[in-house]
Structure formats: C-alpha cells, structure tokens
N, C-alpha and C positions, 0 to 999 in steps of 0.2 A: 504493500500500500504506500508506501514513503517513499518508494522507487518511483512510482507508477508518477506521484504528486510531484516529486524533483523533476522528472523528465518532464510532465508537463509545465515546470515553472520555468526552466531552461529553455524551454521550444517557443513557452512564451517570449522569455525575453530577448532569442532570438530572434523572433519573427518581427519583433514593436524594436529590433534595431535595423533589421532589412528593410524596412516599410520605412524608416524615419531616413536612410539613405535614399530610395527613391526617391520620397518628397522632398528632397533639396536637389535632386534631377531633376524633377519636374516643375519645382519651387512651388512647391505646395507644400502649406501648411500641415505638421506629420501628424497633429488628431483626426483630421478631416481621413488622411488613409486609415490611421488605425482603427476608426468606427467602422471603416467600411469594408479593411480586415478583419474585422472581428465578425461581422456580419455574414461574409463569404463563407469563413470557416464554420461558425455555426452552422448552417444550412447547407454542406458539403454531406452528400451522400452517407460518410462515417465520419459528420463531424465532430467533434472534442464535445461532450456535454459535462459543463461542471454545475454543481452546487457550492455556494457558501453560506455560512454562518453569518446570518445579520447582526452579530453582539460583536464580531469580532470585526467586521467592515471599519464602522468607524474608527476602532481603537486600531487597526492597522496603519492606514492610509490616511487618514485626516491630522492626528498630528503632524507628522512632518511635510505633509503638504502645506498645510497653514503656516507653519514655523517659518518655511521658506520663503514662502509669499509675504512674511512677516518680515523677515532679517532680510530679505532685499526691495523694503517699501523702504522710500524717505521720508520720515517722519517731517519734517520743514514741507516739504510738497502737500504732505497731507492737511496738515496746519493752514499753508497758504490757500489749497483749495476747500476749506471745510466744509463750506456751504453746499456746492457744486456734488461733493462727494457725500456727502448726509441726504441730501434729497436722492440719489438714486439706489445710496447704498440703506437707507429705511424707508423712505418714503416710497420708492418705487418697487420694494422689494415686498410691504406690506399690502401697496396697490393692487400690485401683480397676484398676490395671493389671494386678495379678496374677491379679485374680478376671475382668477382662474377658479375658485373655490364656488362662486355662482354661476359662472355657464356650464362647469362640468356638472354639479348637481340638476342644474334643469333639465343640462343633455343625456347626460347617460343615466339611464334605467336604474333603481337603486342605490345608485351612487349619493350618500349622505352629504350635508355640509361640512361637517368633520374631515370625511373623506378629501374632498375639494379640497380644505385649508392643507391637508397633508399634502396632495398633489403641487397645490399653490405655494408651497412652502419648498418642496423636492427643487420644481423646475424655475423657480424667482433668482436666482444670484445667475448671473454671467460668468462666465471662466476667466480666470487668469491668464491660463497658458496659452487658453484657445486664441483671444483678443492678441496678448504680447507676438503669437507665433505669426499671427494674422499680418499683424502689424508691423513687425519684421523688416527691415527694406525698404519700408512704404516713406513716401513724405509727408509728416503728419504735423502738426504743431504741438511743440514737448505738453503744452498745457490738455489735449487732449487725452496723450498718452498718460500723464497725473492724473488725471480723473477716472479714465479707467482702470490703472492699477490701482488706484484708490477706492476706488468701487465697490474691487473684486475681490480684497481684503475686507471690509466692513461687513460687506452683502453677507458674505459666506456666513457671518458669525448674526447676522440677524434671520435670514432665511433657518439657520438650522434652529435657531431660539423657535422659529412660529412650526417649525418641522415635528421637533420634540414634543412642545405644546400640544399638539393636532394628534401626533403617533400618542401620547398619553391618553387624551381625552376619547379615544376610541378603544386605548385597551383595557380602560378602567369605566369606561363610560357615563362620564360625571366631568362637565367643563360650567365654567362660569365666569363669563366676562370679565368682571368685577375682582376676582379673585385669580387670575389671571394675570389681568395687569400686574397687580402688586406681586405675584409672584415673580412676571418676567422681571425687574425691577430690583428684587431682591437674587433672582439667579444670575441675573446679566451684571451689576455692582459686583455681589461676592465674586462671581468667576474672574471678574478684572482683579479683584483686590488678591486672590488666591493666585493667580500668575505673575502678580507684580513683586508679591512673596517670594514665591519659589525662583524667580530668576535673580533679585537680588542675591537671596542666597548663593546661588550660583556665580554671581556677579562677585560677591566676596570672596569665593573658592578661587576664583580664577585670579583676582586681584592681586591677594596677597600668598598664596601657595605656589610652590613654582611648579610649570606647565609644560609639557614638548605640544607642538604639533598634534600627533597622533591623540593628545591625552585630550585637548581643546577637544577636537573635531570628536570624538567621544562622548565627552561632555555636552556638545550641543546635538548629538542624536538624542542623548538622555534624557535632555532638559523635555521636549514638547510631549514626551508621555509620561513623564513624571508632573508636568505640570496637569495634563489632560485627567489625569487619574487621580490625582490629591483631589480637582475641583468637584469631579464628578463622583468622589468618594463622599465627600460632603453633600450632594446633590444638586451644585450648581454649575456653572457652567464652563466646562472642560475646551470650548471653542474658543471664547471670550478667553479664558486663562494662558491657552495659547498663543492668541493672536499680541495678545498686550503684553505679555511676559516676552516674546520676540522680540517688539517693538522698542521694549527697554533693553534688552541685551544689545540690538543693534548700534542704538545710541550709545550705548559703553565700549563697544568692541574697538574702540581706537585705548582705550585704556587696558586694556582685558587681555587684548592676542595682538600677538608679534605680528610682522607681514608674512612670512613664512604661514602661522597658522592660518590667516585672513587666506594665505594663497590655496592651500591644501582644501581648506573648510567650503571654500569656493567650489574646486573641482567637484570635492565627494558629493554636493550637497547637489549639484546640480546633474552629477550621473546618478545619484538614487532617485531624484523627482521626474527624470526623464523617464526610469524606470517604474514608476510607482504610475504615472499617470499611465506608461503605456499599458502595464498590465491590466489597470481598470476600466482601460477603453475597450480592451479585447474580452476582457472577461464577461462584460455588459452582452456584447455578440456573441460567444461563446452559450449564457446563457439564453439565448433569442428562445432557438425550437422549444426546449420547455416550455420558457412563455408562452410561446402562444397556442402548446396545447392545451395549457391550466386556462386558458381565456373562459372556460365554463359555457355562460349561456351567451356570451358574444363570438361574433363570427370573426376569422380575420379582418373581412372588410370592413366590419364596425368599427373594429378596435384601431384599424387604419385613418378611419375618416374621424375617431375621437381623437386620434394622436395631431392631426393635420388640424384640427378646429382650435385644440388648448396650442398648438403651436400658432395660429393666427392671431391667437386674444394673447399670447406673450409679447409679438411680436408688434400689433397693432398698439398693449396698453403703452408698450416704453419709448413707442414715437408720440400720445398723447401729454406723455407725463414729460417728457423730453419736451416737446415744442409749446402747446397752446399752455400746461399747467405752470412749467419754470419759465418761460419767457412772464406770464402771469405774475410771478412771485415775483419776479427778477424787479419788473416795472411801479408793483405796490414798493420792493422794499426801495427803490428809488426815490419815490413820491413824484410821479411822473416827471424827473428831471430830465429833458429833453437830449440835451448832449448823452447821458448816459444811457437813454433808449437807444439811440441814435447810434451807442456803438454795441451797445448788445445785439439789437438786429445785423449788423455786421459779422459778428459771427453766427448767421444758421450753416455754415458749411462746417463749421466744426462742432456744431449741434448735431446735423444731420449724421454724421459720423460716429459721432456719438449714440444715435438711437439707433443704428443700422449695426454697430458691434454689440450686439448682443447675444454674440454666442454660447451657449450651455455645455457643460462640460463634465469633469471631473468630478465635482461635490456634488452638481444633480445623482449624477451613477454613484456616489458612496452613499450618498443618501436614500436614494430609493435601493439599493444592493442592503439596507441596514433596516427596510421595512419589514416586521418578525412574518414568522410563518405562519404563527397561530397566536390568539387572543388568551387573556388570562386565564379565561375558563376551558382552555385546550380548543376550542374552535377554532378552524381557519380563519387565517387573517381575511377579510371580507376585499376581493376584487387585486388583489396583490399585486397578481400577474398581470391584471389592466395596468394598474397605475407602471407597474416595470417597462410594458411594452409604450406608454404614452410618451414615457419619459426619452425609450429612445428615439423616437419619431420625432419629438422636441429637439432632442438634441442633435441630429439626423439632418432635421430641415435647417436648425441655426446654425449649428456648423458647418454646415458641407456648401447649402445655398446660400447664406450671409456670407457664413468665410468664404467662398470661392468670387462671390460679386462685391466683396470689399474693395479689392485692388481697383476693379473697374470703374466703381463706384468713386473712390477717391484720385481717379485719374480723371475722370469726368466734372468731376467737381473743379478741377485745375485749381483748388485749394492754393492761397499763397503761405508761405514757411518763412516767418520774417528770422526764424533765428539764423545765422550762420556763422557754423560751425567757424570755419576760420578763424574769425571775429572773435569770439570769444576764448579760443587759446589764446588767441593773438593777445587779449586782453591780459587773461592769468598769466602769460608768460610774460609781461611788462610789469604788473603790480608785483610779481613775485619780484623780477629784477631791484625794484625800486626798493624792494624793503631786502632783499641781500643785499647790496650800493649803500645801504642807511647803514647797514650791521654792523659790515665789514669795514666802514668809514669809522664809525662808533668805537671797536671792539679791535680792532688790529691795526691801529693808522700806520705803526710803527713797521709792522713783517710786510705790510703793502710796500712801503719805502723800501725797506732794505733787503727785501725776500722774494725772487721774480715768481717762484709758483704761484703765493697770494697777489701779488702784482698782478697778474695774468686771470688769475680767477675772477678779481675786481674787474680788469678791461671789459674780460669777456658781458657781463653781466652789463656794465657802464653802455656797452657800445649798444644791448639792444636799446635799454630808456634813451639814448640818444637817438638810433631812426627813427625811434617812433615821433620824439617830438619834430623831426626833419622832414618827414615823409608821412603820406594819407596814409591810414590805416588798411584801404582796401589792396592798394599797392602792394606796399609792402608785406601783407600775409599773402598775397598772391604767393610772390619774390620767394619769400620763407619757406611755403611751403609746397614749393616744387622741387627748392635745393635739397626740403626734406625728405619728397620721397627720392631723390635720384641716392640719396647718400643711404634712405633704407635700402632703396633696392641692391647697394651697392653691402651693407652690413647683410642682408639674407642669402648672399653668394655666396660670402666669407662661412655664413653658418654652417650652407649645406656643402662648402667645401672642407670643415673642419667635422663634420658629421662623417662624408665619407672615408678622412684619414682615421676616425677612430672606430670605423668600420675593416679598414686595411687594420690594424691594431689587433684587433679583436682575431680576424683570423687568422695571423700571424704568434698570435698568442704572445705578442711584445709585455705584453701588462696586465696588472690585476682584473676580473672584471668590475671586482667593485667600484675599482678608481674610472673606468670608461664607461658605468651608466650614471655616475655620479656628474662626470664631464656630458654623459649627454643630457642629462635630467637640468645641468646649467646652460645647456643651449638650449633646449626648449624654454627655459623662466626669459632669455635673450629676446630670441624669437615672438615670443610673444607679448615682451615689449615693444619689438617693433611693428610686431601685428597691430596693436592698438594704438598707435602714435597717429594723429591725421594726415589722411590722406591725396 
C-alpha cells in the first residue's frame, strides 16, 4: 500500500513538472495545463482514481501555501493599498458568497442556503498563483499587481472564515446570524493574536540562538503548522494565524536570517509551493470520474450547466463590485471632488483588469477536497460531489478562459505602464551613491587622500552623482544600461567558460568533488546575479 501511494506521488510530481515545462513552451500559464492534466488523466480508460481524507487536506497544503503567499507579500504595498484590497479581499468575497449562496439555492433542486454559503465561501477568493503566473510577462501597472496579491492573501483567510462557518452550521445544524458574527470576530482576533504569538516566539529563537541555513529554512516549514494547529487547537482561527504570523516574520527576516538563508529559504520555499499547488490541481482531476458518478439524482448535464451558471454569477458579481459598486465608494469617499473623479475614471483599464483576473484556484480545491464525507450523525454529506464537480467547472472556466484571454485582453487595452524600470534603478543607484560620497567623505577623509583603493572606490561612486546632475536622466540610463548588458553578456561567457573547465576537472579527476560543486554552487549565486540585474 505505501509503495502503491509513493509511486503515485512521484508520477505525480513528475507529471505537474513535465506539464509546467510545456507551459513555458507554449507560454502558458502551468495551472491552466495542470487542470487540464488532471482532467485527461482522470477520465483515461485506466485512469488513477484517488481518494482523500478531508481533515487532512487542509492541515497538508494550506499552511504552507499561505505562509508563502504571506512571507513574499509586502507589507508597505498592502498598507498603501488598504482600501482597494479590503473591498475585494471582504467585501467582494462576502458579496460573492451571498449572491452564489442565493442563485445556487433557487437553482439546484435541494440545494439549502447553508449549502450555497458553503459553495459561496469554497469558490469566493481568487488565486494567487493563478493571477501572478497569468501575469507573468505581461505589462501591467505594479499598483494592479498590489492589489491582486493583496487580495489573494486576505481573501483566502476571509473566504475560508464564511467556508468553516457554512461546513459547521450544516454538520451541527444550528446557525445564527447574530451569534455568528461575534463568533467570527472572536475566531478571526484570536487567530491573529495566536500567530502573532507563535512567530514572535520564533522570531526570538532565530534572533538570539545561533542558526545555519538549513536550520532557518527548517524552522520556517515548522513555523505555518505549528502556528495553524496551536490556533485551531484553541478553536480559532489557524488561516488568520498563519497569514499574520508570516507577515510578521517577513518584516523581521532582514534581522533574523543571513542572505545565505534568505537565498536557500527562497529556492526551497518556492520548489515545494510549485509542488504542493501542482499536486492539488491534479488531484482535483484525478478525483473527477468518482464525482461524477456520486452526482446521485443529477445528470452530468445538470451538474454541467450548475457548474457554468455559479461560474457566471462569480464572474459577472466581481465586475459589478469592481466597476458600478467601488467606482461608487470611490466618489462618496471623495465628496464629489471633481479633479479626483476625474482621475479615478482614468483608471477603468486597470479596473477592468482587475475584474477580469479573477481566477480560482488552489484554496477553492483545498477547500472543497476538505468538505467531510458524512455529517455528525454518520449520514452522507448532503450533495458533496455536486459542490466538488461545481467547483471544478468554476475553476475550469476562470482559469483556462480568463487566464488564456488575459494576455489579449491586456494587449487590447494598450494599457499605459508609467513606471520605468530604468528610471528607477537609475534612481536607487544615485541616492545610494550620494549617501556612500556622504560616508566615505564623513568617515575616511584621511585613507581617501593617502590610500588609492579608497580613493578609487570614492571616484567611482562620485562620478555616477556627477552625470547624473550633467546629463537627462533618460539619456543616461539608456547609456548605463546597454554598457550593462554588453558587460553581463560578457561576465555569462566567463561563467559558462569556467563551468566547462570545472567540468574538464571533474573528469580528469584533478580535484576534490566537494571543492568543484562548491565552485559550481558559486557560479550559479554569480549567474544569477546577473540574471536579475536590468536589462
């Protein structure tokens, strides 16, 4: 049996790596193939059918999804956007529920309000990954992309508060508005206060004990289910403790971890989330054929045209709440200040963008894969396999149709991108000079005079703040950074020329190996400094 599971976890994560090289052939976004490999393979002759454990879904996969989503948000961006990101990441998220939670109950047979809010709660938050992979390449203005990673952090942790809510009040069955409220309130507080806990702690360990690498990156896998299981051992909220407890560590990690560990914590964090989302996307397909033969007293085609309706009332409410609702807000909280209308309507192309990314994703599938199989009193969970099969049709149509007509959609728009990049090094790399030139004027007058290395290290620095006040800004970053790349492309030669002598090395057996993957592990940290340097 353990064989049987290994091999299929290995075939997975095979497969969610072959598919994610495709889609950087095809430059397509790699959830968009993996729903759709998952989907094939299910429905293959002798496809893979799995089961999981809904107790264990969440506690797998939601912390360190979230943690991640968490420790690479910037907390300033989220601050600057608050407003923009509080109405979609609650206001939109509770709208969407309530409106998916009243057409589904009208429309489908049986289907309670309970029900509804659980579906509306499942399919409400936007992806992260989906949106970021989307967006990818694209030319977008950096304030659009804040808002949706912004979003797609908060969303998650309010969406799963009205999920919890909904999946309770149907397996206990006993809800009250009233009592409700003050619950979420006291669950969503404590969950924050219980994460904000547990990472300081953490934040102390790291501070003052000493740390390698390996033992950080350790520590921060620990941290999101240790925080996730203290909250939810108490019975509040293990999403929230997560999301906030990241958010605090983030903000310490320049105190906390060496660049070394920042560099390591980087890679691993981002090959396990690559991996965690692909196996959830596949697994979703994987379980398809069950579902839809549990569908009971609906047909495929019902359960098709249910999937295709909640997919329109998602998609239709978050252009409502996006255009007529916040343009709305925007202009009350104004006080019809004309200039200020005047440039809010200026942006619906970055509005429009905004309501058209709203792709579903990862926490839809962990969260409907965490709806139980059967109610307290041992009876089937009521409609299980509908809301499963709804969810992927939701997510089916917003990612594959949204994400695949995003690009076109934002080419069409011929959206203007007032930042540019140049500009803005160009900028940090002069303010930085000016306060090195302050330092070193300050702090060494003396080894500047009499010591040509500091001499030299001063010129160099002096002579950028001097073109710049000599020469237009646009000019001279042109200038800069052409000589820039001609001298990377000239340092990446060098690299893959000193890679191939320590490949001659290697088979020649001249030297230890440890000393020549050590030498190669310092040309790639090289390399990929000059991978990121602009271009």
């Amino acid at each position: 049996m353990i064989h049987n599971n290994l091999l299929l976890i290995l075939a997975l994560l095979m497969i969610t790596t072959i598919l994610s090289m495709v889609s950087q052939k095809l430059k397509v976004s790699y959830p968009i193939l993996l729903v759709i490999g998952g989907l094939v393979m299910g429905f293959m002759p002798r496809g893979i059918h799995v089961s999981l454990d809904p107790d264990l879904v969440f506690l797998i996969f939601l912390p360190p999804l979230l943690f991640e989503a968490a420790w690479n948000s910037s907390w300033t961006e989220l601050v600057k956007y608050k407003r923009s990101i509080l109405r979609l990441a609650l206001g939109l998220v509770l709208f969407t529920s309530l409106a998916v939670a009243m057409v589904s109950h009208a429309v489908i047979p049986n289907f309670s309000l309970a029900l509804g809010f659980l579906l509306g709660g499942i399919i409400s938050p936007p992806d992260a990954v989906a949106a970021t992979s989307v967006l990818g390449g694209l030319k977008v203005p950096r304030r659009v992309q804040s808002i949706l990673e912004g979003e797609s952090l908060i969303n998650d942790a309010s969406s799963l508060v009205v999920f919890n809510f909904a999946r309770t009040a149907i397996l206990t069955s006993q809800f009250s508005l009233g009592n409700a409220t003050l619950s979420f309130f006291r669950i969503a507080g404590m969950g924050i206060v219980v994460g904000l806990a547990v990472a300081y702690i953490i934040y102390l360990i790291l501070r003052f004990l000493p740390t390698t690498p390996s033992i950080d990156t350790t520590i921060s896998f620990i941290f999101p289910y240790l925080a996730y299981l203290t909250a939810e051992r108490f019975e509040f909220s293990g999403v929230l403790a997560v999301v906030f407890g990241g958010l605090f560590l983030n903000s310490k990690s320049r105190e906390i971890l060496t660049y070394n560990s920042r560099l390591q914590m980087s890679s691993v964090w981002d090959t396990m989330v690559f991996l965690l989302n692909g196996v959830v996307f596949m697994l979703i397909g994987l379980q398809l054929p069950d579902i839809v033969d549990g569908l009971g007293q609906y047909s495929l085609k019902q359960a098709i045209l249910y999937g295709l309706l909640v997919s329109a009332v998602a998609i239709i409410v978050r252009f409502l709440w996006v255009f007529p609702i916040t343009t709305t807000m925007e202009v009350l909280r104004s006080r019809f200040d004309r200039k200020y209308i005047a440039t809010y309507k200026q942006q619906w192309k970055s509005l429009f963008i905004i309501a058209w990314s709203g792709m579903r994703g990862v926490v839809s599938l962990a969260s409907a894969l965490a709806v139980p199989y059967y109610l307290s009193n041992q009876q089937e969970f009521p409609h299980r396999n509908l809301i499963l099969f709804i969810t992927f049709i939701v997510i089916l149509v917003t990612l594959v149709i949204q994400g695949l007509l995003l690009p076109i959609v934002i080419k069409k728009l011929n959206i203007e991108v007032k930042e540019n990049r140049s500009d803005v090094m160009r900028s940090i790399d002069v303010q930085i000079a000016q306060q090195v030139v302050s330092y070193l004027d300050e702090n060494y007058p003396k080894e500047i005079e009499n010591i040509a290395n500091f001499k030299r290290v001063r010129d160099a620095y002096f002579q950028i703040v001097e073109e710049n006040e000599e020469q237009p800004v646009v000019s001279e970053a042109s200038r800069r950074f052409t000589n820039m790349t001609q001298f990377n492309k000239m340092m990446l030669e060098l690299i893959e020329l000193k890679r191939n002598c320590l490949s001659k090395f290697r088979r020649e057996d001249s030297f230890p190996e440890t000393t020549i993957r050590n030498l190669e592990y310092q040309l790639d940290l090289d390399e990929a400094k000059l991978r990121k340097s602009p271009k």
